[in-house]
SEPALUM-406715 format. One line per 8 residues: for each residue x, y negated, z of N, C-alpha, C. Coordinates in Angstrom, 3 decimals. Example, Ala and Ser with C-alpha at 12.3 -4.5 7.8 and 13.67 -1.06 7.14 Angstrom:
2
13.190 5.690 7.800 12.300 4.500 7.800 13.200 3.300 7.800 ~ 12.850 2.250 7.080 13.670 1.060 7.140 12.900 -0.030 7.870
This chain:
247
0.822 1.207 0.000 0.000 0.000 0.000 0.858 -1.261 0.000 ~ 1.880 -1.103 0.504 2.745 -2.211 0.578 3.359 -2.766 -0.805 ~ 3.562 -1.949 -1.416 4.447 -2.000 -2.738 3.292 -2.485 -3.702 ~ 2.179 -1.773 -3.471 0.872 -2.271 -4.426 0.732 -4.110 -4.001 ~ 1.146 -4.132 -2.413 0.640 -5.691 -2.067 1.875 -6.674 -2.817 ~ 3.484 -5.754 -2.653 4.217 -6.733 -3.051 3.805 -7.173 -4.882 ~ 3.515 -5.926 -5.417 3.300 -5.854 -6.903 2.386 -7.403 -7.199 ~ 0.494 -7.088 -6.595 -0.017 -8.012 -6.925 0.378 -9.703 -6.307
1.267 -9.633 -5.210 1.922 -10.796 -5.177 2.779 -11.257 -6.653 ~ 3.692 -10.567 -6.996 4.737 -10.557 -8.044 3.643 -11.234 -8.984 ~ 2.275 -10.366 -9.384 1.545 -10.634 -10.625 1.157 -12.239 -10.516 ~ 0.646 -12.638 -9.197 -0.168 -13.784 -9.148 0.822 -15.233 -9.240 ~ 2.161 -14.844 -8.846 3.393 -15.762 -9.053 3.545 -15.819 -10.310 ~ 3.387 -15.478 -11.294 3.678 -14.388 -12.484 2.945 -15.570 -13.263 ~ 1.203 -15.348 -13.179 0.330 -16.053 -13.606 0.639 -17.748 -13.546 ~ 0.892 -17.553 -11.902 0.728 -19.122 -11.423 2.267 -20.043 -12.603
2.897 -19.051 -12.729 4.414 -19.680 -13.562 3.550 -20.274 -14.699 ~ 3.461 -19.568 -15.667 2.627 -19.519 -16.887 1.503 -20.821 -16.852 ~ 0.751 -20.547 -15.867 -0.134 -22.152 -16.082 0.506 -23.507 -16.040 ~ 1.675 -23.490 -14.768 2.673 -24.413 -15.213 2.906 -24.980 -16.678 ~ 3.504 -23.679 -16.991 4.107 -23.496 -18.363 3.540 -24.280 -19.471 ~ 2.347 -23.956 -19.129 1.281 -23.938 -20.254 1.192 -25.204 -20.358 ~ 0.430 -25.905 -18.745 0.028 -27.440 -18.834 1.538 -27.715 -19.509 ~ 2.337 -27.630 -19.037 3.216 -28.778 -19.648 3.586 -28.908 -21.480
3.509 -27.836 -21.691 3.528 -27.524 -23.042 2.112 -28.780 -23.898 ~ 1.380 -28.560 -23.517 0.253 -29.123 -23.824 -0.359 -30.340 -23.178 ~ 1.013 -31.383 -22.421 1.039 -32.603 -21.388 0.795 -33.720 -23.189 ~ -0.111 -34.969 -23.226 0.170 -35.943 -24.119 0.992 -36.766 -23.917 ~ 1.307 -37.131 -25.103 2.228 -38.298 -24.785 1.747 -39.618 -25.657 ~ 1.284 -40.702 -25.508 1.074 -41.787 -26.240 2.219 -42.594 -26.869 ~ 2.340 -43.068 -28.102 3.482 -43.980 -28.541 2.489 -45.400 -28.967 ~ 2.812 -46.285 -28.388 2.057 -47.220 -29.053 2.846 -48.612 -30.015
2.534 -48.841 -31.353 3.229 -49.382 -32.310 2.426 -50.545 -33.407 ~ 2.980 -51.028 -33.653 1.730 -52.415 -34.614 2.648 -52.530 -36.281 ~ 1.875 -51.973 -36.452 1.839 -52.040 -38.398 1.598 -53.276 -39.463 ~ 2.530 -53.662 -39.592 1.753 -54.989 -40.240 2.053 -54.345 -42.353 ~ 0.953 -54.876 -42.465 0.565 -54.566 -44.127 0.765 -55.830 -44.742 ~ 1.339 -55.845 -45.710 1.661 -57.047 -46.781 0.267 -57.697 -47.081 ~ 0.747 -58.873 -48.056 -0.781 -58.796 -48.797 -0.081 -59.581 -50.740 ~ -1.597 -59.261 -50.897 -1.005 -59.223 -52.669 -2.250 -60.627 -52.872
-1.550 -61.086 -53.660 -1.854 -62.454 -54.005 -1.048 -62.751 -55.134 ~ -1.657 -63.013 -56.026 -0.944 -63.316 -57.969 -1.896 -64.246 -58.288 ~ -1.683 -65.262 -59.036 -2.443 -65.951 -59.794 -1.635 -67.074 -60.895 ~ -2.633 -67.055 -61.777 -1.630 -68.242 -62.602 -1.604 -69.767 -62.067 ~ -0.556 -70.404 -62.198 -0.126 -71.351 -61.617 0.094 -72.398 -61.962 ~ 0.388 -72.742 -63.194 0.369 -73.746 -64.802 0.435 -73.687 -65.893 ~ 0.596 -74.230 -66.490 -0.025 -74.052 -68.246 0.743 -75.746 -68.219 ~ 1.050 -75.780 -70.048 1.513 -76.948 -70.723 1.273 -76.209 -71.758
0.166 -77.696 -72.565 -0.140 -77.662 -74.576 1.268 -78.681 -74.815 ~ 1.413 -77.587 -75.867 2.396 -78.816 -77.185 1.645 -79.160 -77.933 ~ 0.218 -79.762 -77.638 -0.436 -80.953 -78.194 -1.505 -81.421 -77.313 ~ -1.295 -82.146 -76.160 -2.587 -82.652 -75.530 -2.737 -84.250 -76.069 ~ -4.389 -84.394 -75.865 -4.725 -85.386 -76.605 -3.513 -86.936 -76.486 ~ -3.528 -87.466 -77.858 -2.980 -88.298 -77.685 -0.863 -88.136 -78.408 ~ -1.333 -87.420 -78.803 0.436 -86.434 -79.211 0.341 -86.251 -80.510 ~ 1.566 -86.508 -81.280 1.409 -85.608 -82.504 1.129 -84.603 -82.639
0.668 -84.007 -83.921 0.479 -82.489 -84.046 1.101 -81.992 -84.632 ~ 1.292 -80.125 -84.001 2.380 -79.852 -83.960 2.176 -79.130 -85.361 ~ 2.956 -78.556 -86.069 2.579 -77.720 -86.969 2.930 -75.894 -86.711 ~ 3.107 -75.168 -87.622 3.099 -74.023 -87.018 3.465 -73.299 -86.266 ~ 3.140 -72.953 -84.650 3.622 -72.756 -83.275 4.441 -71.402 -83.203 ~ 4.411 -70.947 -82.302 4.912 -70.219 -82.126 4.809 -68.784 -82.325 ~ 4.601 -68.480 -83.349 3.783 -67.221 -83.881 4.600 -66.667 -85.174 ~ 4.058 -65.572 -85.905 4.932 -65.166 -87.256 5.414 -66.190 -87.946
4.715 -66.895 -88.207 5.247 -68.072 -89.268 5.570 -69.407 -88.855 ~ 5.732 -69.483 -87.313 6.149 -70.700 -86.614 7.528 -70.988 -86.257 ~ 7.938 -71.913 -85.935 9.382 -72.287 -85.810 9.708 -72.528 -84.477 ~ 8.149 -73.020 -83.686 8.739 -73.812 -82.574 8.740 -72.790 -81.090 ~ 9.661 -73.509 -79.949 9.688 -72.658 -79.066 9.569 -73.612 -78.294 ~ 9.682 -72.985 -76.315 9.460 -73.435 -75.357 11.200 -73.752 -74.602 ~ 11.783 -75.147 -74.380 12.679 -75.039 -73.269 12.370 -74.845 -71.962 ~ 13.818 -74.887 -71.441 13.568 -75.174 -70.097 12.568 -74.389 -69.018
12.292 -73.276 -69.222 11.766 -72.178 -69.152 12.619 -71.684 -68.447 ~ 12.035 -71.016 -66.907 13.339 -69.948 -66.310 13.099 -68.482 -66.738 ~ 14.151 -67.778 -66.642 13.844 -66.295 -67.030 12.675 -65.342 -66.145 ~ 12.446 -64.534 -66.270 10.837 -64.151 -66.130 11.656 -63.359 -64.503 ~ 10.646 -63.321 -63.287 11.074 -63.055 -62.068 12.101 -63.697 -61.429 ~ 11.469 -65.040 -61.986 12.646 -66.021 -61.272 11.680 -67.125 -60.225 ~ 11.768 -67.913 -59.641 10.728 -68.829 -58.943 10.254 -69.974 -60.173 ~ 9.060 -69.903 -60.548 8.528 -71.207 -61.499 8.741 -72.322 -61.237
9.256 -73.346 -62.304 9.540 -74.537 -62.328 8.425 -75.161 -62.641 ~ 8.198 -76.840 -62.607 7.239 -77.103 -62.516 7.045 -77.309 -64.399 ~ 5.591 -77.163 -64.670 5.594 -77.401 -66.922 5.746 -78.847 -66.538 ~ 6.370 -80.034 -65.895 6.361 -81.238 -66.303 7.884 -81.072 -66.858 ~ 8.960 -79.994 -66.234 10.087 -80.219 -67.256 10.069 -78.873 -68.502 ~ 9.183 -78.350 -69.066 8.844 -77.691 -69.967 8.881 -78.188 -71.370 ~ 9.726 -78.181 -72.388 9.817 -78.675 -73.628 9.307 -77.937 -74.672 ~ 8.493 -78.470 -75.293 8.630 -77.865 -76.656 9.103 -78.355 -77.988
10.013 -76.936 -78.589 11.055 -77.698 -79.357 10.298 -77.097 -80.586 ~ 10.094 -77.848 -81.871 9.194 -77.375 -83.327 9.022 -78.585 -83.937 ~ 8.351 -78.194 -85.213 7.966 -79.726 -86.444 7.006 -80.001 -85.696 ~ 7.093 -81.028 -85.854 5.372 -81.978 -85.868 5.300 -83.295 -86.470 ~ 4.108 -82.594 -87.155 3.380 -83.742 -88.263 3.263 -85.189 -88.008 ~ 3.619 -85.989 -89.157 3.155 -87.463 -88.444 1.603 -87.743 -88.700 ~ 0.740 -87.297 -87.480 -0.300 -87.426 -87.248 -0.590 -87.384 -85.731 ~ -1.995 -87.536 -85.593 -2.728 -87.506 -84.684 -4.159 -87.210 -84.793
-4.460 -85.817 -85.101 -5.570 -85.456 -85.508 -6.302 -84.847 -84.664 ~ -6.085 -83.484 -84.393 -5.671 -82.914 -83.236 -5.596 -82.530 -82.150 ~ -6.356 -81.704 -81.121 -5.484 -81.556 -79.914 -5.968 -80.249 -79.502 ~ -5.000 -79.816 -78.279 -5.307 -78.546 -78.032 -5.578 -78.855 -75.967 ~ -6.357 -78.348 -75.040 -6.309 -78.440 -73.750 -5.870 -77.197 -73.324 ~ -5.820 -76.571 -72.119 -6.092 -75.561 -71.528 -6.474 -75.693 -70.189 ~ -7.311 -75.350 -69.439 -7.919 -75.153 -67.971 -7.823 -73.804 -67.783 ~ -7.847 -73.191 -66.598 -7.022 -71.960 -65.890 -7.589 -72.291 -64.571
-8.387 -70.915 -63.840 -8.131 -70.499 -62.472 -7.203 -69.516 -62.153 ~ -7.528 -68.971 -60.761 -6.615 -68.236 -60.480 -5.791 -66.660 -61.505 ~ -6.946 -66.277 -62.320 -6.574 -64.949 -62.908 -7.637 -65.481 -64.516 ~ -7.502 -66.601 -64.917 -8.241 -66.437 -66.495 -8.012 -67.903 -67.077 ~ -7.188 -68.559 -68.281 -7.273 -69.345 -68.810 -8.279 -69.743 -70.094 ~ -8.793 -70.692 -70.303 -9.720 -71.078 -71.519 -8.703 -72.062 -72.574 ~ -8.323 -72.346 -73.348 -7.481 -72.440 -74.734 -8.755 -73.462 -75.428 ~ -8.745 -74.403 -75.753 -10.026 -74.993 -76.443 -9.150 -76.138 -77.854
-8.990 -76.362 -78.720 -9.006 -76.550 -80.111 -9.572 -77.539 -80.182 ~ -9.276 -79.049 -80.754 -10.551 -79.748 -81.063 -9.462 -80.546 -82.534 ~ -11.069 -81.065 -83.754 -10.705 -81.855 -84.690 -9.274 -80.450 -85.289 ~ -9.589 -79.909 -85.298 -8.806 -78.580 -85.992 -8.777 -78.812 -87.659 ~ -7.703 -78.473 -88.357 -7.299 -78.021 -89.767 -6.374 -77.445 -89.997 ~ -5.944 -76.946 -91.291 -5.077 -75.778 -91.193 -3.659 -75.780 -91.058 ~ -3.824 -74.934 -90.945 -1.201 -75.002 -90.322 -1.111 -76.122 -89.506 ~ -2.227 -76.117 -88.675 -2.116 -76.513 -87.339 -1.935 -75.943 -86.362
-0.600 -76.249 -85.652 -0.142 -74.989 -84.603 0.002 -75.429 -83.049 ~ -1.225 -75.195 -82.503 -0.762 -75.270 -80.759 -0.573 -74.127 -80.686 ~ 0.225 -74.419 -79.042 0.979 -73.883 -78.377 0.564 -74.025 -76.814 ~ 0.306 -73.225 -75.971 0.614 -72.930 -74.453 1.241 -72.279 -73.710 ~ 2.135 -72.976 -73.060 3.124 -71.711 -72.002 2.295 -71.602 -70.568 ~ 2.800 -70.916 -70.383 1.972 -70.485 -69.020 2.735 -70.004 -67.989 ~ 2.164 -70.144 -66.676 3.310 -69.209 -65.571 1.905 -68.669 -64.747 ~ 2.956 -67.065 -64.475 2.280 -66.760 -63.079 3.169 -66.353 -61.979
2.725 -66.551 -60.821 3.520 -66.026 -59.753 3.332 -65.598 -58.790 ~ 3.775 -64.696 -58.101 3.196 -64.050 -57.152 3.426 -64.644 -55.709 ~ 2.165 -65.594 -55.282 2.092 -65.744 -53.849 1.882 -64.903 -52.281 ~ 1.869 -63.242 -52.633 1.768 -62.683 -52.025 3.244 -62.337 -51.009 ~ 3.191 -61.132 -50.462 4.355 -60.570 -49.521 4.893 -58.939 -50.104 ~ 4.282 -58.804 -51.170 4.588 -57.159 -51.794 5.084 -57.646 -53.557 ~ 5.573 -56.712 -53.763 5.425 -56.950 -55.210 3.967 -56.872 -55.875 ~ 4.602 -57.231 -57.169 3.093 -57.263 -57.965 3.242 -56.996 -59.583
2.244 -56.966 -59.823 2.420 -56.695 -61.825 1.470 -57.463 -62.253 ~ 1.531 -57.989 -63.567 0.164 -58.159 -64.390 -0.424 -56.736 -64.933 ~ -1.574 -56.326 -64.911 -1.653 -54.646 -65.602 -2.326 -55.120 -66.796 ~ -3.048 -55.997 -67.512 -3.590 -56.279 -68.083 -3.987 -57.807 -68.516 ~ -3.865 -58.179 -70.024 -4.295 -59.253 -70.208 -5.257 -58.850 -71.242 ~ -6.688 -59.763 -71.127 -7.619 -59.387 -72.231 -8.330 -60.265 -72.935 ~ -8.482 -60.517 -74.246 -9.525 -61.876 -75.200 -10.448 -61.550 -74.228 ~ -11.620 -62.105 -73.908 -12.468 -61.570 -73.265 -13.894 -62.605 -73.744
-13.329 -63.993 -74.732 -14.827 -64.218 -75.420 -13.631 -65.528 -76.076 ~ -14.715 -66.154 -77.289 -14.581 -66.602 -78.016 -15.478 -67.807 -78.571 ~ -15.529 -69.135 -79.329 -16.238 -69.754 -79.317 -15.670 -70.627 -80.515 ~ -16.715 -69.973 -82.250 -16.435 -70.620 -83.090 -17.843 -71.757 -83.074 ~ -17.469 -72.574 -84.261 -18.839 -73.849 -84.921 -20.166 -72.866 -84.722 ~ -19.783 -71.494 -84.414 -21.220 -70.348 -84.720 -21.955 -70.038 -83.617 ~ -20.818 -69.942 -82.799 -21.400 -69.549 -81.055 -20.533 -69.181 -80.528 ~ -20.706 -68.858 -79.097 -19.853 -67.665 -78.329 -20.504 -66.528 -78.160
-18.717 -65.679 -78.403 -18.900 -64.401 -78.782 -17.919 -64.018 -77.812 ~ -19.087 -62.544 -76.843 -17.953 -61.733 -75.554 -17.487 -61.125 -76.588 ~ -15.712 -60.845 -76.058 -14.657 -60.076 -76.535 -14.238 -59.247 -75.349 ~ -13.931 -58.061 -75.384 -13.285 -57.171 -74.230 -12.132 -56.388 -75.393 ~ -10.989 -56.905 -75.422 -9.812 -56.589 -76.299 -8.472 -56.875 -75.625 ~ -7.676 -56.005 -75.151 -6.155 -56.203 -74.697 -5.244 -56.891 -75.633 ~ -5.025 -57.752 -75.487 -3.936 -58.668 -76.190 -2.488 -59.283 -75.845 ~ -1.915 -58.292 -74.983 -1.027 -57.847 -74.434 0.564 -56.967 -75.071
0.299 -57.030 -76.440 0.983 -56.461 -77.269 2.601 -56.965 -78.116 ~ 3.161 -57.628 -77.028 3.826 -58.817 -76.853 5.044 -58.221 -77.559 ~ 5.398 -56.843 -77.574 7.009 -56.565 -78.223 6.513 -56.761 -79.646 ~ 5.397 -56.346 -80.352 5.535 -55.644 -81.347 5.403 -56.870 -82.316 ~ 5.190 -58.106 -81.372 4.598 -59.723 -82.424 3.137 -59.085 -83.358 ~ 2.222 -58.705 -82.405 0.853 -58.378 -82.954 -0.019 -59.633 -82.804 ~ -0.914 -60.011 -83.529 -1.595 -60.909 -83.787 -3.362 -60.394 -83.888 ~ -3.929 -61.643 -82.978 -5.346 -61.368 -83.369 -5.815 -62.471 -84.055
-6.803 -62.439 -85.366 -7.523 -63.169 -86.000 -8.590 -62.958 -85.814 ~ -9.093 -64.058 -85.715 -10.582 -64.636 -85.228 -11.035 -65.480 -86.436 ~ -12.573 -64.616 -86.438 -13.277 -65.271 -87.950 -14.305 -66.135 -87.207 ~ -14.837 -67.293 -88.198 -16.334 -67.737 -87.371 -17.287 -67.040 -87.468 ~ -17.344 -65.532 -87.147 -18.735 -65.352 -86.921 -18.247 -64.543 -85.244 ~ -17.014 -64.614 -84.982 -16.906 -64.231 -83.904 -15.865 -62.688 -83.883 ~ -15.996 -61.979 -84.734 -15.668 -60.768 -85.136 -13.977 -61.198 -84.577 ~ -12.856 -60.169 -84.192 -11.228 -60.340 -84.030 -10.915 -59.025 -84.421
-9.700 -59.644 -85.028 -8.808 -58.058 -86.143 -7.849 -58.086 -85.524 ~ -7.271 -56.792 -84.766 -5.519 -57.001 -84.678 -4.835 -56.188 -85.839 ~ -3.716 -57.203 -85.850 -3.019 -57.088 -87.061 -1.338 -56.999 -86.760 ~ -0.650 -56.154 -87.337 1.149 -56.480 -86.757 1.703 -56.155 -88.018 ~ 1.537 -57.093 -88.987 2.235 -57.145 -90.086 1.616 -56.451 -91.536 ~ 2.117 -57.182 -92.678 3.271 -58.003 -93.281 2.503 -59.403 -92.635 ~ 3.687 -60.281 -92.288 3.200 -61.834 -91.906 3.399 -62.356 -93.541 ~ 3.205 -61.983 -94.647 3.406 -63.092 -95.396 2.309 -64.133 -95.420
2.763 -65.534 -96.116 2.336 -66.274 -96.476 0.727 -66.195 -96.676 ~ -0.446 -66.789 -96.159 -1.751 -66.387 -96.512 -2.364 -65.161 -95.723 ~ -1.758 -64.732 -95.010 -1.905 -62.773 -94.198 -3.495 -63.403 -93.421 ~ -3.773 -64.364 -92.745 -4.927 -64.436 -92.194 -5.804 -65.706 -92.642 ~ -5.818 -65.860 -94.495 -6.560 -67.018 -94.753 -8.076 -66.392 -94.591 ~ -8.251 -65.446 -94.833 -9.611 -65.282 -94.455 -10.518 -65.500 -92.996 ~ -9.492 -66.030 -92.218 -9.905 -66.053 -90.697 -9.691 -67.622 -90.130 ~ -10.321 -67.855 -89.168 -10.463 -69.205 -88.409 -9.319 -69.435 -87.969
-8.250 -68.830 -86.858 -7.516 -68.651 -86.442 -7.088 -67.804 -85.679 ~ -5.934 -67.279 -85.630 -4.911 -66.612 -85.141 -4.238 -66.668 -84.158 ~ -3.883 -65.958 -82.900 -3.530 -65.653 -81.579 -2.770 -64.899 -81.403 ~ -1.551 -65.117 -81.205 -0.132 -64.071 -80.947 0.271 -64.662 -79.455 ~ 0.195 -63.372 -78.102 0.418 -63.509 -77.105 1.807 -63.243 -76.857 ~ 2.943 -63.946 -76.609 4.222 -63.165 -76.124 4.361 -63.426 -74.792 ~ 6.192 -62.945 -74.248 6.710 -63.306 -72.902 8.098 -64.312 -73.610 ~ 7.841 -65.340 -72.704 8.931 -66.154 -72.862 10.452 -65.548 -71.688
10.035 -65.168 -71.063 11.614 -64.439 -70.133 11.842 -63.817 -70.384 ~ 12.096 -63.339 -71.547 12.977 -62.341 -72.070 12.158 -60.380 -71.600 ~ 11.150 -60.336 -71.550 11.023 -58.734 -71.290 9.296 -58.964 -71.078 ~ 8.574 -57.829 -71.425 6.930 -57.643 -71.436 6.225 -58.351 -69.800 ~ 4.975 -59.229 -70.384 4.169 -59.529 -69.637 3.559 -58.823 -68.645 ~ 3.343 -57.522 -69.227 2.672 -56.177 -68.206 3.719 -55.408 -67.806 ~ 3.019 -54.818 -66.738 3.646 -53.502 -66.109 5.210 -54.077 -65.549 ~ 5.863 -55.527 -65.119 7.072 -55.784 -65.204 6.751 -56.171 -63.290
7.735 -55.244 -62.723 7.949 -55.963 -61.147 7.641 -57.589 -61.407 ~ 7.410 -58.397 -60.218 7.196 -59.382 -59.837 7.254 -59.885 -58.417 ~ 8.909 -60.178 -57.891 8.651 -60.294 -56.260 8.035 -61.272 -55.613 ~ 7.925 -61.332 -54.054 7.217 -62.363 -54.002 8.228 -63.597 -54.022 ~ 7.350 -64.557 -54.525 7.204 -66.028 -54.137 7.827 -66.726 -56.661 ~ 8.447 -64.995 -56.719 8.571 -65.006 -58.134 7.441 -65.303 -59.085 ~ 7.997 -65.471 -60.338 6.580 -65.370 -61.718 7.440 -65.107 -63.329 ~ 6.759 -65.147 -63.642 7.128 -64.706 -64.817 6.090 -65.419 -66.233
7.324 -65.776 -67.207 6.337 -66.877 -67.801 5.753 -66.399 -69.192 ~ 4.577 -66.888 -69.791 3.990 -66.355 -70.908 3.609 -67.701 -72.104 ~ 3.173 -67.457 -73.157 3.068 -68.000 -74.084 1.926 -67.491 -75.623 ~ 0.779 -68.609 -75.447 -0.165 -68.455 -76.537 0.027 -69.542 -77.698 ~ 0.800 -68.607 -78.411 0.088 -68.997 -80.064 -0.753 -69.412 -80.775 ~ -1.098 -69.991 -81.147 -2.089 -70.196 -82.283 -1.955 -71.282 -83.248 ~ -2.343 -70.163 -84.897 -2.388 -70.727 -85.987 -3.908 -71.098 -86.581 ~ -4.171 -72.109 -86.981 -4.924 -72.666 -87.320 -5.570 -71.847 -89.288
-6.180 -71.493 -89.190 -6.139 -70.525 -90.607 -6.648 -71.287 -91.672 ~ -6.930 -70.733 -92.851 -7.484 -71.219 -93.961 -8.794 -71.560 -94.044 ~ -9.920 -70.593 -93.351 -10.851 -70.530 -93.257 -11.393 -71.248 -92.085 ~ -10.753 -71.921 -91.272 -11.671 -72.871 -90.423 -12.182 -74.004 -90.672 ~ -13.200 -74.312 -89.906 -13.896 -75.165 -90.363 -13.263 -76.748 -89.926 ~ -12.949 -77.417 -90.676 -12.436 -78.560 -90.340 -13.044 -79.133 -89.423 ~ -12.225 -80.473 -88.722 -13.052 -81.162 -87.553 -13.541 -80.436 -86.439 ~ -14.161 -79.368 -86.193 -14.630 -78.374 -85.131 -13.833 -78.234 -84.329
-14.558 -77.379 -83.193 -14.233 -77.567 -81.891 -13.782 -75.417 -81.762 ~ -13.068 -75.194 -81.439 -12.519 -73.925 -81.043 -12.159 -73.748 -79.844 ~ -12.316 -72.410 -79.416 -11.802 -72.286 -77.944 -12.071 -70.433 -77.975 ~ -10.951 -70.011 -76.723 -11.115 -68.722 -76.643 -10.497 -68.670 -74.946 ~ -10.955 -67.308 -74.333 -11.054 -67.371 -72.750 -10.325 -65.926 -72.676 ~ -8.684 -66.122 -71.989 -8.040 -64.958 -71.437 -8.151 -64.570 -70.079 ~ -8.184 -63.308 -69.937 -8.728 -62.717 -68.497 -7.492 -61.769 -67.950 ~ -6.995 -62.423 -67.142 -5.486 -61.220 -66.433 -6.245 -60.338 -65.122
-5.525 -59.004 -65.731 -5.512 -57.995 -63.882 -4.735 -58.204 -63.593 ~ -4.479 -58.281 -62.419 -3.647 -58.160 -61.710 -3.613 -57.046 -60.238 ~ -2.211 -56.720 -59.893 -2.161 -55.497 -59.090 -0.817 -55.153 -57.956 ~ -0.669 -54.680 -57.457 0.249 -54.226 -56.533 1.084 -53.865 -57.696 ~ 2.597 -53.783 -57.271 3.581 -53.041 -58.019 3.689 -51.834 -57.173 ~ 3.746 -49.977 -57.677 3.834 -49.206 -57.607 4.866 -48.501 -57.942 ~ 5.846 -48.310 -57.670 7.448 -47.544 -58.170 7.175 -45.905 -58.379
């Protein structure tokens, strides 16, 4: 009986170890820590016409058959300068016929044309930059409507095609063709005018890092075609995504 008593002693020490064991195995422990999350913020930031009212006009901009370009321009993911020291270097006509505006919120510029005729060439540079704390991209730029002597006409078309020097023509009934060549002479007399989107910093508008407090600068074309209607009023409305940069 004794040996049976020492035994179930042994067992109940045995047990009692083990619950020890156990709780502690299975004791919590709290870590407490504060996460802070970036934030994303892009928008465009300025615009300059090489023809606002009151200016000569320019002749054919910056497009297949244009000559003229933008100075003073910093390279693209650099901090934006302000477009008051923005040059544009090209012919221009001795006239004053003419003019081109642009207005812009945060993510969409409008381009508007007035007293228009042909191998008349504005020009807009543009910046965007990223006011956020993360990187960022443009993912998308799109025509997104249009407005000949006929009406306005919604467009949902990427025009973003900036290596290849692709061009959209716009007829007055609203209709847009993209086109990337032959540029000869006459290539879009059948159309109102013509819209070639590039990047002035040297490398594509989309999909390009953008750090913060950086931007990266862009540039709209437009040729004045054969087929527009003299004197009239033109205008067309670009729409940017914008997005987190993703590696």
């Amino acid at each position: 009986m004794k040996k049976i008593g020492l035994l179930c002693l042994a067992l109940v020490l045995a047990l009692g170890a083990l619950g020890v064991g156990y709780a502690l195995w299975w004791d919590e422990v709290t870590i407490e820590g504060t996460v802070q999350t970036g934030t994303v913020s892009i928008e465009i930031v300025d615009q300059k016409s090489n023809d606002p009212a009151g200016s000569l006009d320019p002749a054919d901009g910056h497009q297949p058959l244009g000559d003229g370009s933008w100075g003073n321009l910093f390279l693209n993911n650099t901090p934006p300068n302000a477009s008051g020291n923005w040059t544009w270097y090209g012919t221009l006509y001795d006239k004053d016929v003419a003019s081109c505006e642009c207005v812009f919120g945060a993510d969409w510029m409008t381009i508007t044309m007035s007293g228009v005729y042909p191998s008349y060439g504005p020009d807009v540079a543009f910046a965007v930059q990223n006011l956020g704390t993360v990187p960022v991209n443009i993912i998308s730029i799109k025509l997104s409507s249009v407005t000949t002597p006929q009406g306005t006409f919604p467009v949902d078309l990427d025009v973003d095609a900036n290596w290849n020097n692709t061009v959209y023509m716009v007829a007055n009934n609203g209709s847009v063709t993209e086109y990337s060549g032959p540029f000869g002479a006459g290539f879009d007399d059948d159309y109102a005018f013509t819209i070639v989107l590039t990047s002035i910093g040297g490398s594509p508008l989309t999909g390009v890092q953008i750090d913060p407090d950086m931007g990266v600068f862009g540039d709209v074309g437009i040729h004045i075609a054969q087929s527009t209607i003299q004197n009239e009023t033109y205008s067309f409305t670009l729409k940017y995504m914008f997005g987190n940069w993703n590696e």
